[in-house]
N, C-alpha and C positions, 0 to 999 in steps of 0.2 A: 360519835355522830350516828353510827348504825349498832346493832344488836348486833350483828356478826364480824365487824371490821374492828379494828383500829386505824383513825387515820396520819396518816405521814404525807405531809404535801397531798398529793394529790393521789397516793398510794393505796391501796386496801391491801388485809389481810386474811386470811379464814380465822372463822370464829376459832375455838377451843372446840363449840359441840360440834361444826365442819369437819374439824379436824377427827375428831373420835368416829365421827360415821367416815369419813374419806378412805375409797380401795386404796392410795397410795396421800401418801402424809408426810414422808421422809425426802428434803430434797438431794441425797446422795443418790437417787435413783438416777438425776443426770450423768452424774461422773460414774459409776457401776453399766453402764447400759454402755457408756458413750470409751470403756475399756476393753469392751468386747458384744459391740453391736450384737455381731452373727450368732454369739453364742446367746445374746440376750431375747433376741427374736427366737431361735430353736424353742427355749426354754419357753417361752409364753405360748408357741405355736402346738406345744407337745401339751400342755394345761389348759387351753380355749377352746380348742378343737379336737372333732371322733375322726381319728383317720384310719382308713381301711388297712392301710398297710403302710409304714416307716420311709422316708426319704433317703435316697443314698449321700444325696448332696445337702447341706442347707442352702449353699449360696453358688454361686456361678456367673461371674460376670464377665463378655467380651464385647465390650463395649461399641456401639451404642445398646447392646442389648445383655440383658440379665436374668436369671434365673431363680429364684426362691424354690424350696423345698423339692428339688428336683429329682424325681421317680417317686416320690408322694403320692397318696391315692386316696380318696375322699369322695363324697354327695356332696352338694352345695346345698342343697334340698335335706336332706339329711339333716345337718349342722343346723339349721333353723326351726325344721320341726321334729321330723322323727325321735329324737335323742332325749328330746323334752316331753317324749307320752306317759311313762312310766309314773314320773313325779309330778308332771304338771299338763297333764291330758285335759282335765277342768277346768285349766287356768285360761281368762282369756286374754288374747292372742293379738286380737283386733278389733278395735272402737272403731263406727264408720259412722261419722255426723254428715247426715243429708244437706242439703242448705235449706228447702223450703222446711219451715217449720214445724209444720204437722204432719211432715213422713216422720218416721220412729227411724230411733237409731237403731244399728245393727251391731252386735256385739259376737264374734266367734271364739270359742274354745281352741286351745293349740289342735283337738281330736277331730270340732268340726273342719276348722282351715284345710287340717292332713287331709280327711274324706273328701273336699272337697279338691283343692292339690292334685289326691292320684286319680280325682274322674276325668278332670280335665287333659292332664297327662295321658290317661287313653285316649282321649278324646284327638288331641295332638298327633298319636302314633297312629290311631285311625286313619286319619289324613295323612299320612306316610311322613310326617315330621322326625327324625333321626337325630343320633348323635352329630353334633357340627352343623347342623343347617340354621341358618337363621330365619329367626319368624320375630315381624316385625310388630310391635305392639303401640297401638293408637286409642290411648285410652285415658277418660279423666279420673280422678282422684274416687274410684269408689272401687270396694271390695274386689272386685275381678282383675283388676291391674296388680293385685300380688297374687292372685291365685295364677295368674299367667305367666307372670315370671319366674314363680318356682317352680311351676308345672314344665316347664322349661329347662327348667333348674337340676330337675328331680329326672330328665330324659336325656341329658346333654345336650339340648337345643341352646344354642346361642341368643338371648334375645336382643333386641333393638329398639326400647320404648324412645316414642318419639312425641313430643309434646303437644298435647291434645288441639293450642292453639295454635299449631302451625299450621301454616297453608297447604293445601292439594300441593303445590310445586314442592314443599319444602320434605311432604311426607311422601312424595316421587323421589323425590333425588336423595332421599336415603336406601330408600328400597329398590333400586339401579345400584345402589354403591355394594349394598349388602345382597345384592341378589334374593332375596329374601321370598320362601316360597308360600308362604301363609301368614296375613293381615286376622290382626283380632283387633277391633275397633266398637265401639258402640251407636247408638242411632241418636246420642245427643246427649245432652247436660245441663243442670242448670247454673246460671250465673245473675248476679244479683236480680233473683225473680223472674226470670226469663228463662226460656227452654233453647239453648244452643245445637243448630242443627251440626252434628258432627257427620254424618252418612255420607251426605255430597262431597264433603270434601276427600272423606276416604275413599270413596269411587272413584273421583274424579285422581286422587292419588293414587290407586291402584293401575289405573287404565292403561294397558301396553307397557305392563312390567311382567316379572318373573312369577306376580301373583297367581298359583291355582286359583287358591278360596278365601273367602273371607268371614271368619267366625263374626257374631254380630250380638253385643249384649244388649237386652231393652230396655232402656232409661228413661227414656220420656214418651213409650207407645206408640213411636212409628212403624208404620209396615214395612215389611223389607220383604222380597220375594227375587226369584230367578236362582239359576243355576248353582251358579256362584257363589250364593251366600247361605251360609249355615246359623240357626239362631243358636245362642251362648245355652241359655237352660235346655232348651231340648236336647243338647246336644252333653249336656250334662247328666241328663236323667238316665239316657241309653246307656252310659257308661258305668263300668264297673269300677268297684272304689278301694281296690289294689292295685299299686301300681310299684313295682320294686324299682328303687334307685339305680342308675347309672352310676357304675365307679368311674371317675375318672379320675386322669394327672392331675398331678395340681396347675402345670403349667399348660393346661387346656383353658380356650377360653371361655370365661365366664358370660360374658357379653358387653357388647359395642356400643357405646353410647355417643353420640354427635355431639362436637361442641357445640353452644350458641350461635354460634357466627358473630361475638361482638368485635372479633379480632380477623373476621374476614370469613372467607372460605368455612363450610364446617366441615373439623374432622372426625373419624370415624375412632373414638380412642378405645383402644384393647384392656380389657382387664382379665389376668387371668384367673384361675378356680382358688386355689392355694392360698397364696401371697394376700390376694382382697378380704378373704376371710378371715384371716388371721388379722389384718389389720382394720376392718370394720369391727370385731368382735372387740378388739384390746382399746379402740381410740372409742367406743359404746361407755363402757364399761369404766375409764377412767375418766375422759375428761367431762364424763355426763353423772360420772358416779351412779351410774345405774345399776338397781339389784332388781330381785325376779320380783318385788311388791313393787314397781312401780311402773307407772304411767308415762310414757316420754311422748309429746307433741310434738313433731317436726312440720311446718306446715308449709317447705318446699313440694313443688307438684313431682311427681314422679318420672318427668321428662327430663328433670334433670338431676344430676350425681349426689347432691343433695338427699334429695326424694328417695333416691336408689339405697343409699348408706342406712341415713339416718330418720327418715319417715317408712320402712319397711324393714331392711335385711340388718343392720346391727343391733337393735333389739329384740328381734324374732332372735338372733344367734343368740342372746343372754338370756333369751328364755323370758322376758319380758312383755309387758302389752305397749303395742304401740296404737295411737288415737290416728286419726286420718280426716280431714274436715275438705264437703265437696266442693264449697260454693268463696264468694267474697269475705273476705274480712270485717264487711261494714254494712253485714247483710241479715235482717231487716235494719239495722241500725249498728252503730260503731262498738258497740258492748259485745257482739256475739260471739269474739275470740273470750273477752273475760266472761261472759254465764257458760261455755265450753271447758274453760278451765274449771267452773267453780261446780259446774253440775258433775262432772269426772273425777275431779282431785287430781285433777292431773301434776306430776312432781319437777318432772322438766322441761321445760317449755324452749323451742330452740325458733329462731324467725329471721327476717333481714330487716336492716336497719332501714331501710326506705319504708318497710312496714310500720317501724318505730315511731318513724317522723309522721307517718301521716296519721296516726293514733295522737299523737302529741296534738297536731291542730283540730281536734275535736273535742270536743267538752267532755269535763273533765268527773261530771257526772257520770259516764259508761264505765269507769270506769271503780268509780268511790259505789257505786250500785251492787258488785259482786267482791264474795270471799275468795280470795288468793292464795289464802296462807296454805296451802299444800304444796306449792311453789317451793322448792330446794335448789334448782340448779335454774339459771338462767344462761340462752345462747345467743349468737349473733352470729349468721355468716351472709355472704355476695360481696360484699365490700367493707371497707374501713368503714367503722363509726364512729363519727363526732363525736365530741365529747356533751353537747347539750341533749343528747339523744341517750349514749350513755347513762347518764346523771338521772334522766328522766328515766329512763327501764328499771333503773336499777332501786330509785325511790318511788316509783309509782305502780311498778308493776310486783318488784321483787322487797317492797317492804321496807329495804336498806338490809335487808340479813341476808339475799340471794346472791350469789358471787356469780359474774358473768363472766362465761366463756367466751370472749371473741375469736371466733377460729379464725384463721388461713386458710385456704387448700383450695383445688384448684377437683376440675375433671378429670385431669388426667392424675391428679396424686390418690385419688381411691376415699381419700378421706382424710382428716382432721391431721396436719402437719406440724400446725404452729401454734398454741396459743396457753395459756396457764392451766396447771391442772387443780379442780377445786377443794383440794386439801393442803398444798403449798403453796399457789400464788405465786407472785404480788397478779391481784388485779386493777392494770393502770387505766384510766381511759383514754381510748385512741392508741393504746399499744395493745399487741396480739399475745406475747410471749415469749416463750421457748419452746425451743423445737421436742415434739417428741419425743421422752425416752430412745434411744435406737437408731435416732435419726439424727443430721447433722446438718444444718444449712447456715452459710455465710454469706456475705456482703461483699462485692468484689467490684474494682473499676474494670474500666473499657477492655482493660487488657488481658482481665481475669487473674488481677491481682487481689487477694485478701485487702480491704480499707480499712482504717483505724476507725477505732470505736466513734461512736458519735457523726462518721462520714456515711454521707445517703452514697448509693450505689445500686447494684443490681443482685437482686437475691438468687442461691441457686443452691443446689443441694448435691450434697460430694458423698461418695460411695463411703460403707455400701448403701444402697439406695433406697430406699422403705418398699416393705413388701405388697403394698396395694399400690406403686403406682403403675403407671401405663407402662404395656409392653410388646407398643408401635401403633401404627396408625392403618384402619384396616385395608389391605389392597393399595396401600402408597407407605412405602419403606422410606421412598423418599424422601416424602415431607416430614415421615419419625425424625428421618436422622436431620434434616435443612432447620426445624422448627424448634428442637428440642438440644440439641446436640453440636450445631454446625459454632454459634459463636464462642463458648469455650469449651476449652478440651477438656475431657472427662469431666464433664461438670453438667450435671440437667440445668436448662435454662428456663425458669418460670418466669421469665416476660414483667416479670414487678420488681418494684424498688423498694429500697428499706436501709433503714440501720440498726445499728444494734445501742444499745444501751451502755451505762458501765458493770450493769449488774448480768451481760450478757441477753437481754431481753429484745424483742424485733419489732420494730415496727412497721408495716408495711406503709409504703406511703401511694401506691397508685400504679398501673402498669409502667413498664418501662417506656411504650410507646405513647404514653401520657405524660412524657416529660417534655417540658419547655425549654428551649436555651433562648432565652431575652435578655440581648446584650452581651451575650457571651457566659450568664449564669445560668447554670442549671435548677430549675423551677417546679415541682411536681403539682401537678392539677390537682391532688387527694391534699396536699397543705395549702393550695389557696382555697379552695370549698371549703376545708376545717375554716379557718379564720375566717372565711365571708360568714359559714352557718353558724359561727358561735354570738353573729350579733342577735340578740333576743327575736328582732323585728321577723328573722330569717328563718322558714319553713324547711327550704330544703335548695340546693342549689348545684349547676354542675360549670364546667370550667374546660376551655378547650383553648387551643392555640392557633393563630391563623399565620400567616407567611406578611411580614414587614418589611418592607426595605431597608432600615436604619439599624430599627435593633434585630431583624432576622427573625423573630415571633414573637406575639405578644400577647398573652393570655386575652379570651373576652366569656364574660360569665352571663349563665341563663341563672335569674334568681324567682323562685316561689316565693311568696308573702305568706306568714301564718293568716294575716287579716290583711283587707282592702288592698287597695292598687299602686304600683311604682310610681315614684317620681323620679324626675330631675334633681329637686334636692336632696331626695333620700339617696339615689346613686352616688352624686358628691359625699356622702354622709358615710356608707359604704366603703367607697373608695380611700376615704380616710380612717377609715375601720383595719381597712386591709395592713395601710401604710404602718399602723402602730400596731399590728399583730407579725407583720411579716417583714416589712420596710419598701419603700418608694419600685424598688423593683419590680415588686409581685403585685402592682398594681393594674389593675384593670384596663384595659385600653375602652371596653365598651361594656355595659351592663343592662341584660336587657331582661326587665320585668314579665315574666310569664304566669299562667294559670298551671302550667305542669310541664315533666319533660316526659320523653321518650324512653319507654322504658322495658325491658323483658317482665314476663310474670314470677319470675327470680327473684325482680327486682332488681335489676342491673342496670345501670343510666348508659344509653347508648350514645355515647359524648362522637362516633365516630359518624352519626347521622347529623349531629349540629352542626360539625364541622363540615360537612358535604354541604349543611343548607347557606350556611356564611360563606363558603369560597363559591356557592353557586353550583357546585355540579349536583347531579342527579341523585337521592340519598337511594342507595339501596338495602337490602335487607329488613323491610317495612314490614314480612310478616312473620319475623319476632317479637312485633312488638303487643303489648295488649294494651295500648294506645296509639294506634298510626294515626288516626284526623289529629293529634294534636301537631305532626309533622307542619300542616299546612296553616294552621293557626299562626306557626311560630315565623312558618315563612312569610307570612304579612305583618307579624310586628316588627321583624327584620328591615322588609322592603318599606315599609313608615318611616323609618330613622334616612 
């Protein structure tokens, strides 16, 4: 069927030529890693990484808290550029694609990024910024949002990027959490064609917090004056362009990143110096099969862990170029992620599956218009992908010879958990994989019993624990230990469902708190969406459960149309889609035709806003979303019925 696969049901493989290029090809890596984890992590951690000085411990665990590479000493700054001048000081570093057209891209050398890194870095100590202090970063997708972070990086400042499209309220209530004594933010952005003013809301987000100052980059030529504010270049120019590294622990932290808040409250989650690097470097490198000639697109925004990993910090550590795009996906038209790819040669291309889908409903011309074939690894993360979206990336983007990565991983795991690596396989659609090398997660009922193969349950991950993920939650020990910790013993609870395979493979099937009991069976919203979205007619769809009297909840689905508008018979039509994909249970109680849902700029379907607008109460958390008016659309095709 493809140049790279064989197929087996609904199976793929790596090619032969996969295999001869793939850093790991031998599947005894699971059983060797999974004989002596601690040792296997020491061993990769002493080979990926420049450490100042040797650890006494590798590992330390007293539960709910744990330790990697413990009296370790290292730069995190360091590890990403310094290490890389010798060999590949000319190499570049950083691709920055504008959105409007006729700005020029920007391209930096690993030597220019460093000069520019240690200006800013004085700049930072200027300002009396130190080791441990958090400074909090409000910025979109252009060059200065890594030079911040490493600048940071490279001082022992903690950073706290917080996502460019959050509200003044949302980028207050991180900087009260974090105490955070210096905002670097920009005067705007563009987004499809337009100049988004970003200033007001950081001001208005500053206002009567811990803020001194606020650095300010100029993106779209606003003025900015008064006390308080400092501009980015000038304040770059004054500065001198040495700046020596911060040693630090390894178990110092790296910096704090906010959940979303699709699951409530955001939390503040811990990463620390050591353990993240080691495992952003090693999860870069294998399951993206990246070397130093290659190109990796990640087009997560940098607000979120995503962005953090794998659109900046795990390719800068492999000495790699990483691409950065500022604007829409569909901007001036639906092709500009493919003439992005074709004009760069870009080799791996990593995105979310809602991205996928909405590329899928548009002509299919943007995309037969540009060369791909530089394309080797294909990604997938925020949520499970369908198998019709799948099917479609994989023949229309990746040729049929690109093997897709669908990861797992969560904010608080640091990075890439669960999914195939692209020299061994299998890649199935709509399954994730196997767990990382080193790392170990099961499937367990209510009681945090291990469930036989084949049985959906609750995923979680048993010691010892992977070295990039969280370690706590910042200024609430509390909620580390209530959210992560409280429902089984020693065991991390990641809040998602799954089972396993016979061939040991995982599939996620949707948060734990996305499961339905209707009738007394357990139901998960991520396999009724697969089965509504695999009917052709079906765009994209989300799946939520309300409170029943008889059967106790019963799923009701919001459905996208690839073309024109819902009916009556088509929901019957549907409905009976569902029955013969899943059976009469997992049927639908109500389905209701929309133009779009509710969604983070992750791409993340915010099903916990639906279900506020169906039971009636008040939806909050509206400014995560990078569509809120569609909120109130949906509440009048509701109150219709």
């Amino acid at each position: 069927m493809t140049s790279y696969t064989t197929k087996k049901g609904k199976t793929y493989w790596p090619s032969a030529e996969m295999k001869k290029i793939a850093w790991v090809k031998d599947e005894n890596i699971y059983k060797q890693a999974d004989k002596d984890p601690i040792g296997f992590w020491k061993k990769l951690a002493k080979e990926g990484i420049d450490w100042k000085a040797s650890w006494k411990k590798t590992y330390e665990e007293k539960l709910p808290y744990f330790k990697w590479f413990k009296g370790g000493k290292l730069n995190f700054c360091n590890n990403c550029l310094d290490r890389h001048l010798k060999k590949s000081g000319n190499k570049i570093a950083l691709i920055w694609i504008p959105e409007p057209v006729k700005e020029k891209t920007i391209k930096l050398t690993y030597k220019e990024l460093y000069d520019k890194v240690c200006r800013f870095a004085n700049v930072l100590k200027k300002q009396g910024v130190k080791k441990g202090d958090v400074v909090s970063i409000y910025l979109p997708m252009i060059p200065e949002a890594l030079i911040s972070m490493l600048a940071c990086t490279r001082i022992g400042a903690i950073h706290s990027v917080v996502f460019s499209a959050f509200s003044a309220d949302a980028l207050k209530s991180r900087i009260e959490d974090g105490k955070s004594k210096l905002l670097i933010t920009a005067d705007g952005y563009y987004r499809k064609g337009k100049k988004e003013d970003l200033l007001t809301k950081a001001k208005e987000g500053a206002k009567a917090t811990t803020i001194k100052k606020i650095i300010v980059v100029n993106r779209i030529g606003k003025k900015v004056s008064g006390d308080k504010f400092l501009d980015f270049n000038s304040e770059m120019k004054k500065a001198d362009g040495k700046c020596d590294c911060k040693i630090m622990n390894s178990e110092n932290i790296l910096f704090v990143l906010y959940t979303s808040g699709t699951t409530g409250k955001p939390k503040g989650i811990i990463h620390d110096t050591g353990g993240y690097a080691v495992q952003a470097y090693w999860t870069t490198k294998w399951n993206f099969n990246l070397r130093k000639g290659d190109i990796m697109w990640c087009t997560a925004d940098v607000g979120w862990i995503t962005g953090h990993t794998y659109a900046f910090y795990g390719p800068l550590l492999n000495g790699s170029t990483t691409l950065i795009y500022e604007g829409s996906p569909d901007f001036p038209d639906p092709g500009r992620w493919w003439k992005i790819i074709n004009e760069n040669k870009v080799n791996v291309f990593y995105t979310a599956p809602t991205a996928i889908r909405m590329f899928m409903g548009a002509d299919g011309k943007y995309v037969k218009k540009y060369k791909l074939d530089s394309l080797k690894i294909l990604g997938t993360v925020g949520e499970p992908i369908d198998e019709d979206a799948w099917n479609w990336y994989l023949n229309k983007i990746g040729g049929g010879r690109c093997p897709i990565i669908d990861t797992w991983w969560q904010t608080e795991t640091g990075g890439t958990l669960i999914n195939a690596l692209p020299g061994i396989g299998p890649f199935i659609p709509t399954v994730a994989g196997k767990s990382f090398p080193g790392t170990r997660h099961i499937v367990v009922d209510e009681k945090g019993k291990e469930v036989v193969v084949g049985k959906t349950g609750s995923l979680v991950q048993v010691s010892p624990f992977a070295p990039g993920m969280l370690h706590g939650v910042y200024n609430d020990d509390k909620k580390y230990k209530e959210t992560y910790w409280k429902r089984f013993k020693d065991k991390y609870d990641t809040s998602d469902g799954a089972y396993v395979d016979k061939q040991g493979n995982i599939r996620v099937t949707g948060r734990t708190d996305d499961v339905m009991k209707v009738a007394g069976h357990r139901l998960s919203t991520a396999e009724l969406e697969n089965a509504i979205a695999s009917d052709e007619r079906v765009g994209e769809c989300a799946v939520v459960p309300i409170p029943d009297k008889i059967k106790g909840q019963v799923p009701i689905a919001f459905v996208v149309l690839k073309q024109g508008g819902g009916s009556e018979a088509l929901g019957k039509e549907l409905v009976k889609h569902v029955d013969k994909k899943i059976g009469p249970t997992a049927r639908p109680a109500k389905i209701y035709f929309v133009d779009d849902l509710p969604k983070t700029r992750s791409g993340k379907i915010m099903r916990r806003i639906l279900k506020d607008v169906l039971i009636g109460e008040e939806p909050k958390g509206l400014m995560t979303l990078v569509n809120p008016k569609v909120v109130g659309v949906i509440k009048g095709i509701i109150n219709k019925r």
